[in-house]
C-alpha positions as a LaTeX table, in Angstrom:
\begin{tabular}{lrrr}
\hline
Residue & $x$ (\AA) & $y$ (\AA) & $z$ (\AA) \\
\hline
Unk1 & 58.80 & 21.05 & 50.95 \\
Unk2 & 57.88 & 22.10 & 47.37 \\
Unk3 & 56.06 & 19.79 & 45.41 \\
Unk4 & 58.09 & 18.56 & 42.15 \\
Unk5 & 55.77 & 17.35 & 40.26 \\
Unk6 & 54.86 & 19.14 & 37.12 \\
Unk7 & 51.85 & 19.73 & 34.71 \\
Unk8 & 52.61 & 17.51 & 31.59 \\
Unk9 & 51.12 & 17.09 & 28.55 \\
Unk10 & 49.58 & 13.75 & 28.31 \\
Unk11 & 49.21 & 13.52 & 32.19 \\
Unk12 & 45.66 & 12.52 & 31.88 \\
Unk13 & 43.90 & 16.22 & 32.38 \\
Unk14 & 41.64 & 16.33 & 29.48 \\
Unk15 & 41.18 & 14.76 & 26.70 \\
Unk16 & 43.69 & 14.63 & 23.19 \\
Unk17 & 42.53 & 15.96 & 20.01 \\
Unk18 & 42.39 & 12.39 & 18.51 \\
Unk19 & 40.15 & 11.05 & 21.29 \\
Unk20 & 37.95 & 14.26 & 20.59 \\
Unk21 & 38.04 & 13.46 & 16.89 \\
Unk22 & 37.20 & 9.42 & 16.98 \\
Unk23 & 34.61 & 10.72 & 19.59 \\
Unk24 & 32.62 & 13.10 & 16.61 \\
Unk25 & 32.90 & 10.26 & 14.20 \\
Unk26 & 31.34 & 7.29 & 16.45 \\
Unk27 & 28.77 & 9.88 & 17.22 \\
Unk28 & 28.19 & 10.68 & 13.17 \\
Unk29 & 27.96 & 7.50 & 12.51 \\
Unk30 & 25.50 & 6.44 & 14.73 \\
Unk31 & 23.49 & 9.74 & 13.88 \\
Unk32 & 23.54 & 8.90 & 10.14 \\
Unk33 & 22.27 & 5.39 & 10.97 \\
Unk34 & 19.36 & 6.73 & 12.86 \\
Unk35 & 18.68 & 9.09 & 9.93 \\
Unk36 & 18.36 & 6.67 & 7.43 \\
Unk37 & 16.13 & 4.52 & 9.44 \\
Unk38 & 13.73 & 7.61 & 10.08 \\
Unk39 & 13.83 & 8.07 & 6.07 \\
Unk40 & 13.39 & 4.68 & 5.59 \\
Unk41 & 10.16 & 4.49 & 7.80 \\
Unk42 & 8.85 & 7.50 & 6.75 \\
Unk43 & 9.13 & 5.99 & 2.80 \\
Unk44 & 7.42 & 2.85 & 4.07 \\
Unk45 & 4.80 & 4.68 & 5.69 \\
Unk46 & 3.82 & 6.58 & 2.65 \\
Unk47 & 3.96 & 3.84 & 0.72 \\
Unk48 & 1.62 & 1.60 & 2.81 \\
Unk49 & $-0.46$ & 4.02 & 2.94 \\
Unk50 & $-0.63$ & 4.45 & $-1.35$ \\
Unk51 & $-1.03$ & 0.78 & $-1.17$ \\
Unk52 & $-4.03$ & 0.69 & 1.13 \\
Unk53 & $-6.13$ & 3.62 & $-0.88$ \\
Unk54 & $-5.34$ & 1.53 & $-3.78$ \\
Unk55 & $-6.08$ & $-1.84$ & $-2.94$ \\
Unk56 & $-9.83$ & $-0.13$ & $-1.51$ \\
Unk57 & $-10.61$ & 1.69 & $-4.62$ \\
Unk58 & $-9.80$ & $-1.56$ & $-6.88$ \\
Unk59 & $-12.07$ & $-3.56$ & $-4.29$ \\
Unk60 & $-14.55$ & $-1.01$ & $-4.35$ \\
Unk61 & $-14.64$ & $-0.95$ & $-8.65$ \\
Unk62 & $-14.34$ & $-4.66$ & $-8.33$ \\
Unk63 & $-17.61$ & $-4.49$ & $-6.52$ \\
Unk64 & $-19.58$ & $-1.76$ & $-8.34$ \\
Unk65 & $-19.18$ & $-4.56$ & $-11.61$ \\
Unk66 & $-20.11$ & $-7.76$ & $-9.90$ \\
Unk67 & $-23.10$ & $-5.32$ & $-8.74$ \\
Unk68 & $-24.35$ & $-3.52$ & $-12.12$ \\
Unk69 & $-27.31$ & $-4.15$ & $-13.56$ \\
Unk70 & $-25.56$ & $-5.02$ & $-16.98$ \\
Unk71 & $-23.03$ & $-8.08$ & $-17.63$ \\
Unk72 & $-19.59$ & $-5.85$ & $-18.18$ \\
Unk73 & $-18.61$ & $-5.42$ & $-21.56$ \\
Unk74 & $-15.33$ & $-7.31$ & $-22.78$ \\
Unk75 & $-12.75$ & $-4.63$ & $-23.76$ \\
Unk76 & $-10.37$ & $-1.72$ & $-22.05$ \\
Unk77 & $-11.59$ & 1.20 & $-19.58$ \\
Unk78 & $-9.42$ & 4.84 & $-17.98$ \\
Unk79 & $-11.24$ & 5.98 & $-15.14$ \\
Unk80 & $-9.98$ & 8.84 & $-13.19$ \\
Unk81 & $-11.72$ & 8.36 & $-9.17$ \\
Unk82 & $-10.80$ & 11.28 & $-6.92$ \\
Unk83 & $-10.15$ & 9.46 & $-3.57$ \\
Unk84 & $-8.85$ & 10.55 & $-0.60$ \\
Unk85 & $-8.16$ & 14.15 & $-1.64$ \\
Unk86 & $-6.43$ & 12.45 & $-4.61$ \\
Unk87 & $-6.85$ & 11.80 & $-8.17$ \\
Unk88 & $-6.36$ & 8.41 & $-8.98$ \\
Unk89 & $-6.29$ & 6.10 & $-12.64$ \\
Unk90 & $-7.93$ & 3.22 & $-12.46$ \\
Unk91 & $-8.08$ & 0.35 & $-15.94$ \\
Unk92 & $-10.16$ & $-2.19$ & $-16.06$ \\
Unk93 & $-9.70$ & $-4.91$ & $-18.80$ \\
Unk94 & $-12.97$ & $-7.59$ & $-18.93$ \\
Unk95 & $-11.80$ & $-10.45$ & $-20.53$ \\
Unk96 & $-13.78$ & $-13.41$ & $-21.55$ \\
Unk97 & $-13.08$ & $-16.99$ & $-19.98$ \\
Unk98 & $-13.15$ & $-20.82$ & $-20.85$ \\
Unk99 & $-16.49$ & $-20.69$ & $-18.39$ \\
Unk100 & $-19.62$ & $-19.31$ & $-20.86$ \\
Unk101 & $-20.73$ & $-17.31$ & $-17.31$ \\
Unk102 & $-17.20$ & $-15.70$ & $-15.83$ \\
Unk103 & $-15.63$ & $-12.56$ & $-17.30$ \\
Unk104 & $-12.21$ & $-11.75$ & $-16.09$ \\
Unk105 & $-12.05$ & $-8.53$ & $-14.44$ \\
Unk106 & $-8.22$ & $-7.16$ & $-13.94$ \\
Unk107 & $-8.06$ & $-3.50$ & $-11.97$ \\
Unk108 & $-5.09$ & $-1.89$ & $-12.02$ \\
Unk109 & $-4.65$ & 1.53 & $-9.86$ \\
Unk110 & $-2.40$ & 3.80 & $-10.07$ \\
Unk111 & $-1.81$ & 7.94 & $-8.78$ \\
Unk112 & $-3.03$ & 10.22 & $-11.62$ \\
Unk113 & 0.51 & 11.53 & $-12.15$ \\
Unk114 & 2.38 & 8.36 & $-12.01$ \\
Unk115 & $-0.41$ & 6.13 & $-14.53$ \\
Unk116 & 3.11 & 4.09 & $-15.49$ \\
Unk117 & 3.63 & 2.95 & $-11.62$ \\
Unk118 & 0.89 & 0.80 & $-11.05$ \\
Unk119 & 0.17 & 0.68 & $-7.65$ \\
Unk120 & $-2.36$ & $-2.34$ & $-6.54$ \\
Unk121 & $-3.44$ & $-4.71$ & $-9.56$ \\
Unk122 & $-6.75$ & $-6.44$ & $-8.50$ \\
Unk123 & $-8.45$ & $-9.92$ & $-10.75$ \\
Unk124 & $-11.99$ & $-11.29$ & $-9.98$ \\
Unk125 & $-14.68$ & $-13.50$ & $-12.23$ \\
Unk126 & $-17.89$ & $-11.41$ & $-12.98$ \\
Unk127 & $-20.50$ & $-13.37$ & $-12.75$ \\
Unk128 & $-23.57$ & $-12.18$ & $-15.06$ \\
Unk129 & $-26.80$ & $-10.54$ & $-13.26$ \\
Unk130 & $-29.25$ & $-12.15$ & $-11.74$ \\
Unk131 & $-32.82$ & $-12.15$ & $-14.21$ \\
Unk132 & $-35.58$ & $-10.11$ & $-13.10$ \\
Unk133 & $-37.73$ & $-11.60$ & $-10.94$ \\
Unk134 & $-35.18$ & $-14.38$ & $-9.95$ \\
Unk135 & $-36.29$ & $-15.84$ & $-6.59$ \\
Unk136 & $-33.86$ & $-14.76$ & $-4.09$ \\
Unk137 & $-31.56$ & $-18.16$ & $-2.86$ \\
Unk138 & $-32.53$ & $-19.35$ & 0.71 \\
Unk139 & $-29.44$ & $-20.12$ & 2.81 \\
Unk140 & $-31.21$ & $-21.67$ & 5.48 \\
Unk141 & $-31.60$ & $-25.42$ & 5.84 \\
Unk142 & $-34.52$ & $-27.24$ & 5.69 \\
Unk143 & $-34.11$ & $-28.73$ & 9.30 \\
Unk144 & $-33.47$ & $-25.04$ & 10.59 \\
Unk145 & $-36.03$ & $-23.24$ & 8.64 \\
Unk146 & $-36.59$ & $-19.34$ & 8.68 \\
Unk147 & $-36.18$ & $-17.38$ & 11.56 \\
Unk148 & $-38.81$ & $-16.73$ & 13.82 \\
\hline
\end{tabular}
């Protein structure tokens, strides 16, 4: 007995040219979506990473004029600081306050080529230096005494 069956399109062998083509675009779209996260992250990481070098160097020049010898002068300052294999513009604007013993300090840091996109803005009260010869402040207590 001969078998009457017969090979048919459609009878389930393989797969149809539409299945094939819905199967490509569910794949595209779900490798575009994991493309633009990796660009996204990657764009996030360089940016956190702009914002940490600049939020240290506006610490650090925040620092080095609560430390100077001198009281800051009131006025506008450019600094270029290589950092990090990087040149970077830092302005500093000393400002004077209600308080006869505080000077505003704002630090703004930017990337040498990009001085427009400020970066990490930084704002502290200068105190003026201590006099020469100014005892240095105990911080223990008088029940505690020194050390020792």
């Amino acid at each position: 007995m001969a078998s009457t069956e017969r090979s048919m399109p459609g009878s389930g062998l393989g797969f149809t040219l539409i299945e094939v083509m819905v199967a490509l675009v569910v794949v595209t779209l779900g490798m575009t979506a994991v493309y633009m996260q990796l660009s996204q992250y990657a764009s996030n990481a360089i940016y956190l990473r702009d914002k940490t070098l600049a939020s240290w160097i506006g610490s650090n020049t925040v620092t080095e004029l609560s430390i100077q010898p001198n009281w800051p002068e009131t006025g506008d300052e450019e600094i270029e600081v290589p950092f990090a294999d990087r040149l970077w513009t830092v302005t500093i604007e000393i400002t004077e306050t209600e308080v006869d013993n505080l000077r505003r300090a704002d630090v703004s840091v930017a990337l040498a080529d990009r001085p427009d996109r400020i970066i990490h803005t930084v704002s502290a009260l200068i105190e003026p230096p201590v006099p020469q010869g100014f005892p240095p402040v105990s911080w223990f207590s008088v029940s505690q005494g020194p050390p020792g």
